[in-house]
N, C-alpha and C positions, 0 to 999 in steps of 0.2 A: 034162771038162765044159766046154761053150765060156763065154766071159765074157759077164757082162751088162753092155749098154750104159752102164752107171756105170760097172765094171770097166777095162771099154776105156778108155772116157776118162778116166780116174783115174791110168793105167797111161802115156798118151800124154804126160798134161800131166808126171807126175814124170820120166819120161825128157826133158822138154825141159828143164825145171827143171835137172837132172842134166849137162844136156850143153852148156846154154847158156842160163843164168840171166837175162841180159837181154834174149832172143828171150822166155821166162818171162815176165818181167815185162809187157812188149809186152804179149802171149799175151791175157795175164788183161786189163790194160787193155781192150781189143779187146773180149774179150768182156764186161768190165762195162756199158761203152758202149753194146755190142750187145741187151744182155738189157732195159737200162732202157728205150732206144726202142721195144722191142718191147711193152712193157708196158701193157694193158688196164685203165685207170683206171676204178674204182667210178664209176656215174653221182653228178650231183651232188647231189642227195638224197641218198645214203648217205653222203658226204661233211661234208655240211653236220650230217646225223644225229649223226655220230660225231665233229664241232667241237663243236657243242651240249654231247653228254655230257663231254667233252674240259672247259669251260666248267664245266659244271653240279658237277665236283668241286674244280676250285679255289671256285667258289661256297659249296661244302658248309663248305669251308675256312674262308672267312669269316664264313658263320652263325655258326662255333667261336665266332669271336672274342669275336661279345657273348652269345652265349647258350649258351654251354657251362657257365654257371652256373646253379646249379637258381632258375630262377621262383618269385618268390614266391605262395603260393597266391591271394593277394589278385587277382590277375593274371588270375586265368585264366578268371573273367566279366567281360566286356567290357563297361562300361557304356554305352551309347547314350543323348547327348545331343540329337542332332536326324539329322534327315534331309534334302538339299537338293532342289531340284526335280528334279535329274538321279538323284536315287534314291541319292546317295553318302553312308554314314554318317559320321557327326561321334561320333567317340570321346571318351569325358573323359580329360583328361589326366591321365598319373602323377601325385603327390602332391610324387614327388622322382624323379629319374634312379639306374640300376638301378647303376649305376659311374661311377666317377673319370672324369678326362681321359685320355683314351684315347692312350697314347705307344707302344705297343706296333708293332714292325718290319715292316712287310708284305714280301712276298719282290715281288721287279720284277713280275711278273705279274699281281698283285693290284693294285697302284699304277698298271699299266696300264687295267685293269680298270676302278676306281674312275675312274679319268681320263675316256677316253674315254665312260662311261654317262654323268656329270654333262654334258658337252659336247655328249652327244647329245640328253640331256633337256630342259636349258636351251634349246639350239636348236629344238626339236621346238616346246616350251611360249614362246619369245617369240619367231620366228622371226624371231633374230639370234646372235650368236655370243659365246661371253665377251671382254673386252677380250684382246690377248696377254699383258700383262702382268698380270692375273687368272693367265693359265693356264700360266707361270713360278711364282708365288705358291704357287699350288694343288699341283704337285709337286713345290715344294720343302716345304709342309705334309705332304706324304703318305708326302717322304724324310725325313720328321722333322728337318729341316735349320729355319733359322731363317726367317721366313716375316713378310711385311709384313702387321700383323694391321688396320690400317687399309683396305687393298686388295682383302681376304679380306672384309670387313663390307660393302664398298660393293656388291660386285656381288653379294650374297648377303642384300641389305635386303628385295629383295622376298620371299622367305620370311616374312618377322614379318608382310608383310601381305596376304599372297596363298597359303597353304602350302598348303591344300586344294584348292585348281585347279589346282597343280603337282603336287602327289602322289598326285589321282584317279585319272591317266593312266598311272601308273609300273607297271610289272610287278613281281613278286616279288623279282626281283636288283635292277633299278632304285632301289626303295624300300631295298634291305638296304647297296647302296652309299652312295648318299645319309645314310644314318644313320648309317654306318660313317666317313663325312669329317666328319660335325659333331659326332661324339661324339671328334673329335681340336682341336676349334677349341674357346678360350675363351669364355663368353660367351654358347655355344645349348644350356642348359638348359632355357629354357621351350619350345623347337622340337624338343628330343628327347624330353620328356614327352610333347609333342602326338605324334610320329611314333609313339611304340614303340609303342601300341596296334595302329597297321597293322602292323607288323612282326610282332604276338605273331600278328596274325589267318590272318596267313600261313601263320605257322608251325604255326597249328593244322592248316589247309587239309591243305598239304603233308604233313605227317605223317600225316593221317588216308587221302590218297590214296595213299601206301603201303601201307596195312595192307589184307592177303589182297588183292595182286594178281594177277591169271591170264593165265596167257598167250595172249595176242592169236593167232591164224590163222599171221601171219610170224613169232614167238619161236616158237612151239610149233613147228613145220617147221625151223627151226634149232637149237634145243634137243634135236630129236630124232634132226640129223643129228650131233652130236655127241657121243663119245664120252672120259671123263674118266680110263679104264680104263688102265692102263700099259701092257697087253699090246697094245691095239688101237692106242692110240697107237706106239708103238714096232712095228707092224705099217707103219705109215703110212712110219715114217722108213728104214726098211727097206728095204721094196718099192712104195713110190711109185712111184720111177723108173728101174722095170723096164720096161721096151721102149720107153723115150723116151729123146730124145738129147737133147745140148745145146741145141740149136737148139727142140725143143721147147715151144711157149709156157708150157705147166703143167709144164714140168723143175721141180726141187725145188733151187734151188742149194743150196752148204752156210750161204751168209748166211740161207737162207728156213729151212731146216729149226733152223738153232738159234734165229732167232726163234719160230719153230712151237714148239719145245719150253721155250725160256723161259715160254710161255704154257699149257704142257697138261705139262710135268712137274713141274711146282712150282705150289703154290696161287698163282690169277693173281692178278697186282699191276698196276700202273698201268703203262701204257708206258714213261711218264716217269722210271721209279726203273732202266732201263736204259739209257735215252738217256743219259743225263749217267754212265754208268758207266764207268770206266778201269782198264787191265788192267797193274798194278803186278809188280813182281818181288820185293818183302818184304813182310811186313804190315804194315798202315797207320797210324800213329798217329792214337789216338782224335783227333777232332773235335767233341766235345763244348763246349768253346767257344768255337768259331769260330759267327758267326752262320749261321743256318741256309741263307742262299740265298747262300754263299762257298764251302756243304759240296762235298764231291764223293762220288760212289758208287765200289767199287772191287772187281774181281777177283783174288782172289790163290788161291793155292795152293787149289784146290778151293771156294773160299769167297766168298759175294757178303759187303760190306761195304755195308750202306743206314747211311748218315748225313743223308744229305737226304731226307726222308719229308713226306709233308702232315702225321701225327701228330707229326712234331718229333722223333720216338723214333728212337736209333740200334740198329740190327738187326744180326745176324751170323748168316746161315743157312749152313747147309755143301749145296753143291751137289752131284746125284746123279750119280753115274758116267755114267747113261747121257748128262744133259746136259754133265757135263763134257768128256763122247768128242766131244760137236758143239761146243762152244768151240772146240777145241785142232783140231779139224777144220777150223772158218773160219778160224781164224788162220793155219794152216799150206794154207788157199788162197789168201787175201789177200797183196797184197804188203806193206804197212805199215800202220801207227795205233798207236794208243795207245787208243781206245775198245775198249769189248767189242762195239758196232757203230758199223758208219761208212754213211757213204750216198757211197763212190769218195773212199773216206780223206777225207771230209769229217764233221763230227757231223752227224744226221739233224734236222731242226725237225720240232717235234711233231705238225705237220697232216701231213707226208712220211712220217713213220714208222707214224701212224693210218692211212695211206691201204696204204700197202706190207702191214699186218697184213692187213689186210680183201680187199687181192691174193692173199698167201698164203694164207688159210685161202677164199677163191673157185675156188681151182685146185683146192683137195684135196677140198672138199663141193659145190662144181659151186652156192654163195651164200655172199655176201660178209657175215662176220662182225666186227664192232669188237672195240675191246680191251675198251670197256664191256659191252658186250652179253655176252664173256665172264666179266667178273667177274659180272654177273648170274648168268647161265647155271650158273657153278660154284658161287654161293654155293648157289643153287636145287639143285642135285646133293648138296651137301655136308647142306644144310639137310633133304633128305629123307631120306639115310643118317641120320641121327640121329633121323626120325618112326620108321624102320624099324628101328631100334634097332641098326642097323650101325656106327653112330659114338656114342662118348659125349660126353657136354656139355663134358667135359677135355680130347676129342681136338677138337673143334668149335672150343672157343677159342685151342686152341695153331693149329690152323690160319686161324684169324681172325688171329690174330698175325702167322701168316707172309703172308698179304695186306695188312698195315697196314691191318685191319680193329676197327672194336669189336667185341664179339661182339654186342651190341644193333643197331649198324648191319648186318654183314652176315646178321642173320635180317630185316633191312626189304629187303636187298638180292634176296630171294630170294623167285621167283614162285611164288604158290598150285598145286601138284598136284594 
């Protein structure tokens, strides 16, 4: 039976490997080099798409922060005090504020986050800039480090007497960051009673535009070119690339196919909780209390180790044979690292690694899919197996688990059928 075009070159590289390890080395250099420039990047719309989503769950993250705690019912009619001529409501303020001083760790992302929205907003609203040494001040408050609380009040006085024409204009994150740095500063209780009403109104907003969403023209046509099925999947990994060669633009490396399967063999998870993953040779001691953005993620003996998660929860899933056969696969085509992926034994950054998903699963369904739009997509699979009485509410949640899902969020995650 003659070999297929994988075989061949499967067969070529282990005999060079074999007979001269650093023509080997070269070899593969060469061609990582070669495959990357070749590479057909997502127009910038689906890029920008899949930053947004990217975005919008460190966001989720932070809502945590102050409203993970259940709302008083007091709360939840909004009283209207006035309305201005620009049509903006004027909410009454809290009574009292909903928490403490707010001391709690944000992981660097979030502190960028925070940063950058106040410096855009401030700009935007007095078209000038904050002093530099404001915005030294400002993240050293938000590194919970000590902080000049004289320098912080000056350039934050026009709040007490202007807060409503600054906060008309704020979008949903904008206002939720904003609230999120002065509920860490001494002193703005009467400016976070005024806020939180916009915050709750949002929050109603939001939530309500989740519930029985349906799929748009472009998810539907995606959702239905995908398949969650083991056998079809493992069809794909199989015999993809059969009668294409290396040179091939939609060839399936082995880097491609074990991201391919990190995503569609195991309930999908965040890109992120494999980016930062490393492939150990013992098992790892717990990390439980090491702060959470010091953690690291870890591969051992068949086994993913999540210690750094958006939930805070450290996880230990044991990984399936068939994904472990494509680990042990790129590893032994790769020349070095220490990550479970590298981008030319370097770590991937998060927009490079979102962009590389959405190449790989465009090659294999002929339209480019994000990592978000897959957690969507499977919750919405998983969520109807359970209408159809194929899954039960036990199995639903253990698999919300293994997404570092709630089982409450990922039934919001998932489109109306």
């Amino acid at each position: 039976m003659p070999l297929t075009s994988t075989e061949y070159s499967r067969r070529r590289r282990d005999k060079i490997k074999e007979e001269n390890p650093e023509k080997y080395k070269q070899l593969r250099h060469e061609e990582n080099q070669k495959y990357y420039k070749k590479i057909k990047e997502p127009n910038e719309e689906e890029i920008e798409d899949d930053i947004e989503e990217d975005i919008e769950e460190i966001e989720e993250d932070i809502e945590e922060e102050e409203t993970k705690k259940k709302i008083p019912k007091y709360l939840i009619d909004l009283n209207i005090i006035n309305i201005d001529k620009s049509g903006f409501i004027i909410y009454k303020p809290l009574k009292k504020r909903l928490n403490r001083l707010n001391k709690s760790i944000l992981q660097p992302q979030s502190i960028k986050l925070y940063y950058n929205s106040l410096n855009k907003t401030y700009k935007k609203y007095s078209k000038v800039e904050f002093s530099e040494t404001f915005k030294k001040e400002l993240l050293k408050l938000l590194s919970n480090d000590k902080y000049d609380t004289n320098i912080i009040n000056k350039e934050l006085e026009f709040l007490k007497t202007d807060l409503y024409n600054f906060i008309k204009e704020l979008n949903k994150n904008e206002l939720q960051y904003l609230y999120s740095i002065l509920t860490r500063i001494i002193g703005y209780a009467p400016i976070i009673k005024k806020i939180y009403p916009y915050i709750l109104q949002k929050q109603i907003e939001y939530q309500q535009s989740r519930v029985n969403i349906e799929l748009n023209d472009k998810n539907y046509i995606k959702y239905n070119k995908l398949s969650f099925n083991i056998d079809d999947v493992l069809k794909i990994l199989n015999n993809f690339n059969d009668n294409k060669t290396d040179n091939d633009k939609n060839y399936l490396t082995s880097r491609d196919k074990l991201i391919f399967g990190l995503f569609m063999l195991l309930p999908v998870r965040r890109p992120i909780d494999y980016l930062r993953m490393m492939i150990i040779d013992k098992e790892p001691l717990t990390e439980d209390k090491i702060l959470i953005h010091k953690r690291n993620n870890y591969y051992y003996n068949k086994t993913f180790y999540y210690n750094r998660t958006k939930t805070k929860q450290i996880q230990k899933i044991t990984v399936p044979d068939e994904l472990d056969i494509l680990i042990k696969n790129y590893i032994n085509d790769r020349i070095t690292g220490s990550l479970l992926l590298d981008n030319d034994n370097k770590q991937y950054t998060s927009s490079n690694l979102s962009i590389h998903i959405m190449i790989i699963f465009s090659k294999i369904y002929d339209i480019s899919i994000s990592a978000v739009e897959l957690r969507h997509y499977y919750s919405t699979y998983i969520n109807y197996l359970v209408k159809q009485k194929e899954l039960t509410e036990k199995e639903h949640r253990r698999i919300c688990d293994m997404m570092n899902h709630s089982y409450e969020e990922n039934k919001k995650y998932a489109y109306c059928l």
